[in-house]
C-alpha positions in Angstrom: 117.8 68.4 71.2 118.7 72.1 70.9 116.1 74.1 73.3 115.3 77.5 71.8 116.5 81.3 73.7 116.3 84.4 73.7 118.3 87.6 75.0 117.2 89.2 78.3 115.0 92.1 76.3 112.9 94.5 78.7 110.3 94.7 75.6 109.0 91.6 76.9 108.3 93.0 80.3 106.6 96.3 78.2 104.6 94.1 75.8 103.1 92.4 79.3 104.4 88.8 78.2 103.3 85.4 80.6 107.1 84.4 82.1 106.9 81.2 83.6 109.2 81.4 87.0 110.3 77.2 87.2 112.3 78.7 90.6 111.1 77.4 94.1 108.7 79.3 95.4 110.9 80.8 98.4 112.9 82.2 95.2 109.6 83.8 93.7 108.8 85.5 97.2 111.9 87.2 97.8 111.2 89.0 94.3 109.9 88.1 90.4 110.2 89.3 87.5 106.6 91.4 86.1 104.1 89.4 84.7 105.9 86.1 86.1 103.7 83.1 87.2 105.4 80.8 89.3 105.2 77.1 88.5 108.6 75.7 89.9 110.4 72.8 89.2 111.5 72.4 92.0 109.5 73.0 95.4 111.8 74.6 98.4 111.8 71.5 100.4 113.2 69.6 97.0 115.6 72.2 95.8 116.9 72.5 99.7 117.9 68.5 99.3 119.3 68.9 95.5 121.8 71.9 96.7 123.0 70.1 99.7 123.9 67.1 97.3 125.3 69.3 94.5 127.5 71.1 97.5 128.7 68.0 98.9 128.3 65.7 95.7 128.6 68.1 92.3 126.2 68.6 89.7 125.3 65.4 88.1 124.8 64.1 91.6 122.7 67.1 92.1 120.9 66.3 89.1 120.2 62.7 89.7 118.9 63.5 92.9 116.2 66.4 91.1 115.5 63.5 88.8 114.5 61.0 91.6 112.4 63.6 93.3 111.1 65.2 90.7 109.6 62.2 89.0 106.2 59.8 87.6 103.1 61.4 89.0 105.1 64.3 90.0 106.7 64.9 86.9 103.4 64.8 85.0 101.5 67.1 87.3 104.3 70.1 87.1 104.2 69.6 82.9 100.5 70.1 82.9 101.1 73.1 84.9 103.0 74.4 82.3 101.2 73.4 79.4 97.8 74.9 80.3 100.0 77.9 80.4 101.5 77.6 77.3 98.2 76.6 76.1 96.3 79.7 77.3 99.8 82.1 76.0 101.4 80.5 73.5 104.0 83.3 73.3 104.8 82.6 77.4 108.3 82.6 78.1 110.8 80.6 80.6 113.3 81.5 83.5 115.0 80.3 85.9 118.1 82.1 88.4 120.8 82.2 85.5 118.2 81.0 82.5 120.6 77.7 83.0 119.6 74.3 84.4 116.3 74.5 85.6 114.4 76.1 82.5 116.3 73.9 80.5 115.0 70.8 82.3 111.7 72.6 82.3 112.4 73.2 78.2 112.7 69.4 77.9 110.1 67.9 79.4 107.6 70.1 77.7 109.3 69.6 74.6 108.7 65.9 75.1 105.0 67.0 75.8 105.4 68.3 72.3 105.5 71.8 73.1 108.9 74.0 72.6 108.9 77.4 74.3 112.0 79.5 74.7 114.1 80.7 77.7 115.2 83.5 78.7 118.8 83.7 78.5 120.3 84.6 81.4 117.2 84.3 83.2 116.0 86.0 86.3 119.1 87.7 86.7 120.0 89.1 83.5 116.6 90.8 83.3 117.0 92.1 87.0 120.4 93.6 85.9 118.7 95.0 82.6 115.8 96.6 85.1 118.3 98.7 87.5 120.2 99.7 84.2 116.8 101.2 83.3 116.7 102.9 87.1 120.2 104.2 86.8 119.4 105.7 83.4 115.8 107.3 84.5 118.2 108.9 87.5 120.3 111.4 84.7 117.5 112.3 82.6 115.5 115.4 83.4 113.0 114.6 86.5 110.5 117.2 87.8 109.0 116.2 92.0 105.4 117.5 92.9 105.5 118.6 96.7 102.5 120.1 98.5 100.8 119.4 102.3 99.2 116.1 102.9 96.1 116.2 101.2 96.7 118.2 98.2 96.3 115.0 95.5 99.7 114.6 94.1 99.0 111.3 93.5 96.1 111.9 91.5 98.3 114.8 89.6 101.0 112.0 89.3 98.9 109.4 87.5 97.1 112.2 85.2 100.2 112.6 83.3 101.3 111.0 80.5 105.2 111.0 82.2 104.0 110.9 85.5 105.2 107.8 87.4 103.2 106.6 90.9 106.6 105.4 93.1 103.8 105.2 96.2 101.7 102.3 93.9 105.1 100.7 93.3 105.2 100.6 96.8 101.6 99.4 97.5 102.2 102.4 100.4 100.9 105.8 100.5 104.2 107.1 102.1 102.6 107.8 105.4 102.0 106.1 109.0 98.3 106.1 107.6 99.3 104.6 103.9 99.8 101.2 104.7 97.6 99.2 102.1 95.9 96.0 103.4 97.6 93.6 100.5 100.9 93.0 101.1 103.7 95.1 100.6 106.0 94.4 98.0 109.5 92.7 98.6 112.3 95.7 97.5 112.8 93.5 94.4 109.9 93.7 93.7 109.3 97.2 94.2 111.8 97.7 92.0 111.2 95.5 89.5 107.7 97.9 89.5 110.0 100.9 89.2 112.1 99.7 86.5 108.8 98.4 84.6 107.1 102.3 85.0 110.1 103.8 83.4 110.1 101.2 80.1 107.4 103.7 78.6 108.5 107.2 79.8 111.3 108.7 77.2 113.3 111.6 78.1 111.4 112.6 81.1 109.6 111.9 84.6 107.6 113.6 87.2 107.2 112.0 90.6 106.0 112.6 94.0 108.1 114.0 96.2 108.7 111.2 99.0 111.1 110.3 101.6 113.1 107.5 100.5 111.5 105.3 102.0 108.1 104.4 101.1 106.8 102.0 103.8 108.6 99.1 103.5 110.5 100.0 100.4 113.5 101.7 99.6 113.9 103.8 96.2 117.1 103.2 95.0 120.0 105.4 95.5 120.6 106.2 92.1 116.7 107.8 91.8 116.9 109.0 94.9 119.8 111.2 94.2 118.3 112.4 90.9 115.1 113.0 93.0 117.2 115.4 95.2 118.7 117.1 92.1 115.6 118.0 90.6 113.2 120.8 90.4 110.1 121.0 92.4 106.8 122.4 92.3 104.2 122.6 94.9 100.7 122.0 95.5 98.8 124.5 97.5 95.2 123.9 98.7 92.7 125.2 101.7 92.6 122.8 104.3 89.0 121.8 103.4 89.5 120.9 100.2 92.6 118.9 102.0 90.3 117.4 104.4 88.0 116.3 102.3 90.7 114.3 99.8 92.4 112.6 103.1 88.8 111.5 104.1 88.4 109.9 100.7 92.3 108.4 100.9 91.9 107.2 104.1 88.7 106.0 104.9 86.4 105.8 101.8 88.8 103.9 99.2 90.7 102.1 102.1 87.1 101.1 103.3 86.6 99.7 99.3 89.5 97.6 99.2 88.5 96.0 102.6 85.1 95.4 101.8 86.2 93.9 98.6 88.7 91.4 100.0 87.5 90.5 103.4 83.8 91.0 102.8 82.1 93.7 105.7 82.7 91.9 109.4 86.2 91.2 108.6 87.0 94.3 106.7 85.4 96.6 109.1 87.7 94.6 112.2 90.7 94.6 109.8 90.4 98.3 108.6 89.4 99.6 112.1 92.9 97.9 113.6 94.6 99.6 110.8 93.6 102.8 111.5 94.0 102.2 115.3 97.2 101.0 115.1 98.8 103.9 112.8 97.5 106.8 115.3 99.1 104.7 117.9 102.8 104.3 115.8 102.6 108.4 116.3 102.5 108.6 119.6 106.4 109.6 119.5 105.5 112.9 117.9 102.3 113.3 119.0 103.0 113.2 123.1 100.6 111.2 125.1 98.3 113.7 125.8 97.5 114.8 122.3 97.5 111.5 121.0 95.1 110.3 123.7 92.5 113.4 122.8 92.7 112.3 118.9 92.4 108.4 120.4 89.0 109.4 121.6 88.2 110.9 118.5 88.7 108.0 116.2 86.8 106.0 118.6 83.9 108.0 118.2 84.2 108.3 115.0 84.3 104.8 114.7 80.8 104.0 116.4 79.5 106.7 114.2 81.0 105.0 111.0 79.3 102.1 112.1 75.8 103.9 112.4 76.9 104.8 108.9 77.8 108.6 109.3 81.2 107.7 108.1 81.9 111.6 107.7 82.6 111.6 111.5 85.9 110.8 110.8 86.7 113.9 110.1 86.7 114.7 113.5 90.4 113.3 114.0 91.1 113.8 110.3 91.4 117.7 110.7 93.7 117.9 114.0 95.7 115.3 112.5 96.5 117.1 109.1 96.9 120.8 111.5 98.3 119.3 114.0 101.0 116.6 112.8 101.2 116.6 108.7 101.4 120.0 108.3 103.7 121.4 110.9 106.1 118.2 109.7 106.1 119.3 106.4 106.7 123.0 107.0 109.9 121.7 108.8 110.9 119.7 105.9 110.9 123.1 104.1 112.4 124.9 106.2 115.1 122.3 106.5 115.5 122.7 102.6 115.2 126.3 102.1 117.5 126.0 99.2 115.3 124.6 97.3 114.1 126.1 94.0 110.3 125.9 92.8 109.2 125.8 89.4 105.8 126.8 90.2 103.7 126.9 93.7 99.9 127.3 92.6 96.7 125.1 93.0 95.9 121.7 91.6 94.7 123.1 88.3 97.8 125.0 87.6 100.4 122.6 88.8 98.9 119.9 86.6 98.9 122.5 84.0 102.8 123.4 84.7 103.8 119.9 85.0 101.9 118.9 81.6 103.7 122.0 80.0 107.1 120.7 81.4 107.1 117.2 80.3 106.3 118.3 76.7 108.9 121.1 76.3 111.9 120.2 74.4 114.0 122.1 76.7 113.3 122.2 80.3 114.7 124.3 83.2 
């Protein structure tokens, strides 16, 4: 039987297709491809035995040995998987690694279930490879970077514009000791794989954040990175209450949201509570002990009061944290890079209103 493909094409990833990941699931964790649902062939303790027998045995020994495993009951269970997929998107796609041996099997057996879907050609792979071309290519077209002080709602100016791309939500990280989200971070292939996926619909330009390049656990890649360096900036400037009062709502009323949400109150308010305990502590390099035992007491106050339900008592560590750590490390950062040029330093109105202006000129400085 000849089992339908087609070419590696990033417009599936755009149009949001359902891809059907047949890899092991240790394979899916160390990094997917967007809108992938993984429903292996294989699971890790199988495909460990099959590649011990194909290295010692060759492939059709290798294969035999998938068929034996893989097999009856088994068998049945993992097509139904597939089908109700297929069922619920009938325009679902398969991969495997290479789009060779494994989504062909996969191919087979639902087309004896009397359902033929196509693979992806070149699988996992080819569409990873087709991903960082995009990266690379996003790196040498023009690329404007929003700075400002902790506080000043780049993010929020990020995601307001229509070229504006959000590398910390790629990252699942707000690119700070504080910014750690409670999901789990992203593997780096994934995090690119997100990267890659938020550049399919910007053409000809992009505005980011400016970040360090690493964003919690994730690295942006060198190519981006380099064009990040190249590019123009503008900056952010707003009074420190307006600051405060936008950190507050970062750090403690949507992080409080998401807890709540997952965990449910007792476990979200212990969960949340260690996060925050544990990323004043991670400073204590910076801060000095002495400084970081005064804001300590702070957040442990603020804490009892949050759970009287004054959670604006936070604010109490929020403020020397911004004066006292964020901003002085930022000014350094300036200083550091007094080279560099600045489009336009103004307030959150104007900066949106610059980088709106800049990302629909035809020309751009």
């Amino acid at each position: 039987m000849t089992l339908p493909t087609v070419e590696p094409d990033l417009a599936w990833l755009a149009e949001g297709r359902v891809l059907i990941d047949v890899r092991a699931p240790v394979e899916f964790a160390q990094g997917a491809l967007p809108g992938a649902v993984n429903l292996p062939l294989m699971d890790d303790a199988e495909r460990h035995r099959v590649g011990i027998r194909y290295k010692t045995h060759g492939q059709q020994a290798a294969i035999a040995l998938g068929e034996q495993l893989v097999s009856g009951r088994l068998r049945r269970e993992r097509v139904a998987a597939w089908r109700r997929v297929v069922e619920a998107h009938p325009d679902a796609l398969l991969y495997c690694f290479r789009g060779g041996l494994r989504s062909q099997i996969a191919q087979q057996w639902l087309a004896e279930a009397g359902i033929t879907r196509p693979r992806i050609r070149g699988g996992w792979k080819a569409m990873r490879q087709a991903l960082c071309r995009r990266i690379d290519a996003a790196a040498e077209q023009p690329l404007l970077v929003v700075g400002g002080l902790t506080g000043c709602a780049k993010t929020e100016l990020i995601q307001r514009l229509s070229h504006g791309l959000d590398l910390e939500g790629c990252a699942r990280h707000k690119g700070s000791a504080f910014g750690r989200h409670p999901l789990p971070a992203p593997s780096q292939i994934d995090f690119e794989h997100a990267l890659g996926l938020g550049l399919l619909g910007l053409d000809g330009a992009c505005v980011v954040e400016d970040e360090s390049r690493h964003i919690g656990s994730a690295n942006i890649p060198l190519s981006f990175w380099r064009g990040m360096e190249r590019a123009p900036r503008i900056r952010v400037e707003m009074p420190l209450d307006w600051r405060l009062a936008r950190i507050h709502k970062d750090y403690i009323e949507d992080l409080w949201a998401i807890y709540v949400t997952q965990y449910g109150e007792w476990l979200g308010w212990a969960l949340m509570r260690k996060q925050l305990s544990g990323a004043l502590k991670r400073l204590r390099k910076r801060l000095g002990g002495a400084r970081l035992a005064r804001l300590a007491r702070l957040q442990e106050l603020a804490f009892r009061e949050h759970e009287r339900g004054n959670r604006q008592a936070h604010e109490a560590w929020l403020a020397p944290l911004l004066t006292e750590y964020y901003d002085p490390m930022y000014r350094y950062q300036l200083e550091k890079h007094d080279d560099q040029r600045f489009l336009h330093v103004g307030d959150w109105d104007s900066c949106l209103a610059f980088a709106e202006a800049w990302q629909a000129a035809p020309t751009r400085q």
